[in-house]
TORGU-723527 format. One record per residue (C-alpha): x negated, y, z negated; residue number from 1. Coordinates in Angstrom, 3 decimals, decimal comma. Example, Ala and Ser with C-alpha at 12.3 -4.5 7.8 and 13.67 -1.06 7.14 Angstrom:
<nodes>
-12,300/-4,500/-7,800/1;
-13,670/-1,060/-7,140/2;
</nodes>
This chain:
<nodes>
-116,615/143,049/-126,339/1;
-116,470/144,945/-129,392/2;
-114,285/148,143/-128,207/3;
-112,003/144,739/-126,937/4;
-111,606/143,815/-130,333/5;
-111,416/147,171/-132,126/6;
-108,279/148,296/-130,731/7;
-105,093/147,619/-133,665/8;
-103,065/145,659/-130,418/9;
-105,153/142,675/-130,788/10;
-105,261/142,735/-134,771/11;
-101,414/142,823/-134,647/12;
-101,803/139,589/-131,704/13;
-103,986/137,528/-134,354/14;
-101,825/138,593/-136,948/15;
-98,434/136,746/-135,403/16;
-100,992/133,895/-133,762/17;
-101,740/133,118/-137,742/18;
-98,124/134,113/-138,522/19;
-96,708/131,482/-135,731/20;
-99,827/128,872/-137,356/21;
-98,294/128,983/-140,572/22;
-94,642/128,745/-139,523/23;
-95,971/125,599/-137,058/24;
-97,928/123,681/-139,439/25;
-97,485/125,132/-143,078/26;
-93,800/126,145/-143,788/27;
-93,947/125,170/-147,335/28;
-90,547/124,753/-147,338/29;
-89,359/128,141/-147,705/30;
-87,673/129,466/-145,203/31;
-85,162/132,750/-144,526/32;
-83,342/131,184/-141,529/33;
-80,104/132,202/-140,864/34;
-78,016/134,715/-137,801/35;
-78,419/137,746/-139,853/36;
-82,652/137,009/-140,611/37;
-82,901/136,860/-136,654/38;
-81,040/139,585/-135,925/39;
-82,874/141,320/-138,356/40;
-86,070/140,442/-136,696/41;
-84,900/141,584/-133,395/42;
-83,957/144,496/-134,441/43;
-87,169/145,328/-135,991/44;
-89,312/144,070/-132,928/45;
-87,213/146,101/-130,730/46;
-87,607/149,018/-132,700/47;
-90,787/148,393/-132,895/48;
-90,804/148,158/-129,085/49;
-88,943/151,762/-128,424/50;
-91,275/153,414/-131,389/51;
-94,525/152,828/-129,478/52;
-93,162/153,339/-125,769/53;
-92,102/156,929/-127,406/54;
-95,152/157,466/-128,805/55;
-96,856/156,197/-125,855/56;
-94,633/158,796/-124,069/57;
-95,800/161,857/-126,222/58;
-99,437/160,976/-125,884/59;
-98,808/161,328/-121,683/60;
-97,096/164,181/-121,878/61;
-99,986/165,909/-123,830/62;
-102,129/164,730/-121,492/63;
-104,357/163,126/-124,342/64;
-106,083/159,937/-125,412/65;
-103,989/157,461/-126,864/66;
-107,263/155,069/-128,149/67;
-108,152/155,003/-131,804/68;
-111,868/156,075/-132,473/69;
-111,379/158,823/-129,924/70;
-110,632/162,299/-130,607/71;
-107,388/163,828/-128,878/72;
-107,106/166,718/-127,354/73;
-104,405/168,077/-128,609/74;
-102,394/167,675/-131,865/75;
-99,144/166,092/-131,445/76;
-96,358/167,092/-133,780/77;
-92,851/166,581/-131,890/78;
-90,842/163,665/-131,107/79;
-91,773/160,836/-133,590/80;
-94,751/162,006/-134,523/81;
-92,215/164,786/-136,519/82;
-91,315/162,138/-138,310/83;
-94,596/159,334/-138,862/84;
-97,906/160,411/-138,489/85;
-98,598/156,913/-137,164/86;
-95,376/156,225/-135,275/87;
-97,815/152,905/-133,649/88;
-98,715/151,926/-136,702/89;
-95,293/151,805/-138,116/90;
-94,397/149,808/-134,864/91;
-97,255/147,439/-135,661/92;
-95,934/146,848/-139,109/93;
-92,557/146,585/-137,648/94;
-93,136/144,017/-135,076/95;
-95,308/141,917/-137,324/96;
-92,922/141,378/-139,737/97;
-89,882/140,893/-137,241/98;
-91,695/138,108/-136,015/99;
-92,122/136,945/-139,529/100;
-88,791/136,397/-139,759/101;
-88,531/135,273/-135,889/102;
-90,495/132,399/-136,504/103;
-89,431/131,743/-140,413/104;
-92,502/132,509/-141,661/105;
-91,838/133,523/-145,259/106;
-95,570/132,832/-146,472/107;
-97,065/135,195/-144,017/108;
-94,914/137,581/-145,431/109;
-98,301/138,700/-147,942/110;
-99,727/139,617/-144,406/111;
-98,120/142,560/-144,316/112;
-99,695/144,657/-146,991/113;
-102,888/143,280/-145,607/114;
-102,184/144,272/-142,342/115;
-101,071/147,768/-143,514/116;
-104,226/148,073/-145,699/117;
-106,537/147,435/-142,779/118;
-104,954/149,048/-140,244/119;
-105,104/152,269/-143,038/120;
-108,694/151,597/-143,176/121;
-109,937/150,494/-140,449/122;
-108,150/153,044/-137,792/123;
-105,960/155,245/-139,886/124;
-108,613/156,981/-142,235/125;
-110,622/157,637/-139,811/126;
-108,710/158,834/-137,278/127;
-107,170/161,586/-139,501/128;
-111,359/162,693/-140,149/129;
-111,685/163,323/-136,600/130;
-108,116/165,258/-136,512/131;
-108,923/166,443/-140,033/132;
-112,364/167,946/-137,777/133;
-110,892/169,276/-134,827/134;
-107,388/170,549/-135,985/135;
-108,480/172,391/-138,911/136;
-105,379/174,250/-140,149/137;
-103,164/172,709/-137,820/138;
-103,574/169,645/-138,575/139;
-103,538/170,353/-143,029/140;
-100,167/171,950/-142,307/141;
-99,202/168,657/-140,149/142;
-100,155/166,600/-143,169/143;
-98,451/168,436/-145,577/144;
-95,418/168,460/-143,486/145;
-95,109/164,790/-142,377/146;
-96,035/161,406/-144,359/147;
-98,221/158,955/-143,339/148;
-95,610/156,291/-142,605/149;
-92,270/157,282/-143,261/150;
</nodes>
């Protein structure tokens, strides 16, 4: 049950359950609401959408693990991962706060340095020890070429 729950897709699910709670049953009359907010927020969850199918994608065609907490096989540098380090991640952050403003949610907008900070923590750090580990050289090159997030 733990693995279940130590994966980021579920944080990012109980982040827009509490995100769709407060819109629901805590709006606090603020509110963003408008054509241009939601096609904003489709635009974001969509590219949210393509960024982690292409990173998905990569992590096929390398033939390695896509699971945090795992060490990959191979270092990925092409593609999006040229461009992000954590092209998921990015998509998490993306998605979340499309649906922010999908479901008018402007007090959940604090969520999403919390979500980035944990995700950072919890998965990110981590996961750049183990590649840190097993990439040597390759991989301090890698970090010196391409930022974290953007």
């Amino acid at each position: 049950m733990k693995n279940l729950i130590d994966i980021p897709p579920v944080w990012l699910v109980l982040a827009i359950i509490v995100v769709w709670w407060q819109a629901r049953l805590f709006p606090l009359g603020l509110t963003l609401e408008g054509a241009v907010t939601d096609a904003l927020a489709g635009l974001m969850i969509g590219a949210g959408a393509i960024l982690i199918l292409a990173a998905a994608l990569a992590f096929r065609r390398a033939r390695t693990t896509i699971l945090p907490h795992q060490t990959p096989a191979v270092l990925i540098t092409t593609g999006v991962f040229a461009r992000t380090r954590n092209p998921i991640y990015l998509a998490d952050v993306l998605i979340l706060t499309g649906f922010i403003l999908r479901f008018d949610a402007v007090a959940s907008l604090v969520l999403v340095p919390i979500f980035v900070w944990w995700i950072e923590r919890h998965f990110i750090v981590p996961d750049e020890n183990r590649m840190r580990r097993s990439f040597r050289a390759d991989f301090a090159a890698y970090e010196r070429k391409v930022r974290r997030w953007l």
